[in-house]
C-alpha positions in Angstrom: 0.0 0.0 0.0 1.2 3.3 -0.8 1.7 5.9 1.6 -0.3 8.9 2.5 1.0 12.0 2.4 -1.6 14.3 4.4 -1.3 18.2 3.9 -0.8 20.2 7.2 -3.9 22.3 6.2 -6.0 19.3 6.8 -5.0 19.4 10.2 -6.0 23.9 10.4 -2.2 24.4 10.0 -1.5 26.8 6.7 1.6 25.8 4.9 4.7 28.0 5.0 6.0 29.7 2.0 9.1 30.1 0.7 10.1 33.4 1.0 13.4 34.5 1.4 17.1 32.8 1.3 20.1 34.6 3.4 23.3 34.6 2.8 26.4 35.5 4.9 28.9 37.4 3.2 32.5 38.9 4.2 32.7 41.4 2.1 29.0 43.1 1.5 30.0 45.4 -1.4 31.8 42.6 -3.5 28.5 40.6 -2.9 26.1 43.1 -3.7 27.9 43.7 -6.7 27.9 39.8 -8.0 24.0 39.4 -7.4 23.2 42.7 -9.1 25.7 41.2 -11.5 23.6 38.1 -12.2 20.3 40.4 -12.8 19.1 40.4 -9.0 17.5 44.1 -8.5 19.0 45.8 -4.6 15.6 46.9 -3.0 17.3 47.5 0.4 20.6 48.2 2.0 23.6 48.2 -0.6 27.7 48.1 -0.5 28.2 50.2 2.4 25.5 48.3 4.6 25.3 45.1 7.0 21.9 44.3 5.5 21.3 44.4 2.1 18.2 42.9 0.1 17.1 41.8 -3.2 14.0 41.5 -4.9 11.6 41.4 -8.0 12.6 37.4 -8.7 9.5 36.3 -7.3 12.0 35.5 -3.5 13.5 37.7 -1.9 17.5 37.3 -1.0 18.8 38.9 1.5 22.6 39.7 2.3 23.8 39.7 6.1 27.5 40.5 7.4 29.1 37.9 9.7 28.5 40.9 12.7 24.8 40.9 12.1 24.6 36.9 12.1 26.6 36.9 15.3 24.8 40.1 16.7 21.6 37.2 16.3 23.4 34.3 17.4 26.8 34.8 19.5 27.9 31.5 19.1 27.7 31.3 14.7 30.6 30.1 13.2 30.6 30.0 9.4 30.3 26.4 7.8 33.1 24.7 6.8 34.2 21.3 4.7 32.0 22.8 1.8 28.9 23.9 1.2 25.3 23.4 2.4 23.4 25.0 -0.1 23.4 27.2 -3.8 21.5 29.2 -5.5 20.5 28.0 -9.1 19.7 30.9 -12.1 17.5 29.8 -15.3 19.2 31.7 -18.1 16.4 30.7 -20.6 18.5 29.8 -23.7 22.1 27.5 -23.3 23.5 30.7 -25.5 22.6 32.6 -22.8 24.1 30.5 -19.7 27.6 30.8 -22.0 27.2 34.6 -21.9 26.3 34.8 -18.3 29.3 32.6 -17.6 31.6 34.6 -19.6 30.1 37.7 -18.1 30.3 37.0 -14.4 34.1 35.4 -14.7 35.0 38.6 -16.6 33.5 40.6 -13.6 35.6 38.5 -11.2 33.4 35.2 -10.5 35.1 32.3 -9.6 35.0 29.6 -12.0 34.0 25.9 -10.1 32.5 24.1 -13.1 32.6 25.6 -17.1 29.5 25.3 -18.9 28.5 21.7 -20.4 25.5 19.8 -21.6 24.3 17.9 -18.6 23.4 14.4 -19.2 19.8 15.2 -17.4 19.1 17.8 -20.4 20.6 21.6 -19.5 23.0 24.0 -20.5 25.3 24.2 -16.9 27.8 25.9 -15.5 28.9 27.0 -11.7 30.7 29.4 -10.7 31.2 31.5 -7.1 30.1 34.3 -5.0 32.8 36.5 -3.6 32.2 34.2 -0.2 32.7 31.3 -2.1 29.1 29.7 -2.4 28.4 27.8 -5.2 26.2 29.7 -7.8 24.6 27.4 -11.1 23.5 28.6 -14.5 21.3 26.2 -16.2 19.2 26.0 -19.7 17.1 23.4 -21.1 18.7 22.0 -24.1 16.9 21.8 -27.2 
């Protein structure tokens, strides 16, 4: 028998939305400058900040400096052994995860993977914020 997956709203819970992703940079201005970079719009904060957000791409991401996360939560240390998450950007056409590739590395983005044709059907490349945190381009092929 197959099992039942039961929405919490049966139960007179509503279900959370994904609304925001945060990110914990070093240096604010180099990030701000990457995710405006990659086509995110600054709706709040900006270089000279230690809160900065994003929006307009239908989820807001916010940027915090390591002194606001441990202004939160004294006893934060930054991950290490690799990462835990990434972000992932659809750049509609494989021509145009090439020229976002070639853009963001010619602005400084590190390169962790040059783009390829993905044997599960995309266009894909990674590259990396200024904090090092893994950032995909991807395309449906064909």
């Amino acid at each position: 028998m197959p099992d039942v997956v039961v929405s919490p709203s049966v139960w007179g819970m509503t279900n959370p939305r994904l609304a925001v992703i945060s990110i914990i940079t070093n240096d604010m201005p180099a990030a701000v400058a990457f995710y405006e970079s990659v086509g995110l719009r600054l709706s709040g904060g900006g270089p000279a900040e230690p809160h900065s957000e994003f929006g307009g791409a239908g989820i807001k991401v916010m940027l915090d400096t390591r002194e606001v996360m441990l202004a939160i939560d004294p006893h934060w240390e930054p991950p290490s052994g690799g990462h835990a998450m990434a972000l992932a950007f659809d750049c509609e056409t494989p021509e145009d995860v090439d020229a976002t590739f070639d853009r963001m590395v010619a602005a400084g983005a590190g390169i962790s993977k040059k783009p390829w044709d993905a044997f599960w059907g995309q266009r894909y490349a990674v590259i990396t914020d200024p904090d090092g945190n893994p950032v995909d381009l991807f395309a449906a092929l064909g």
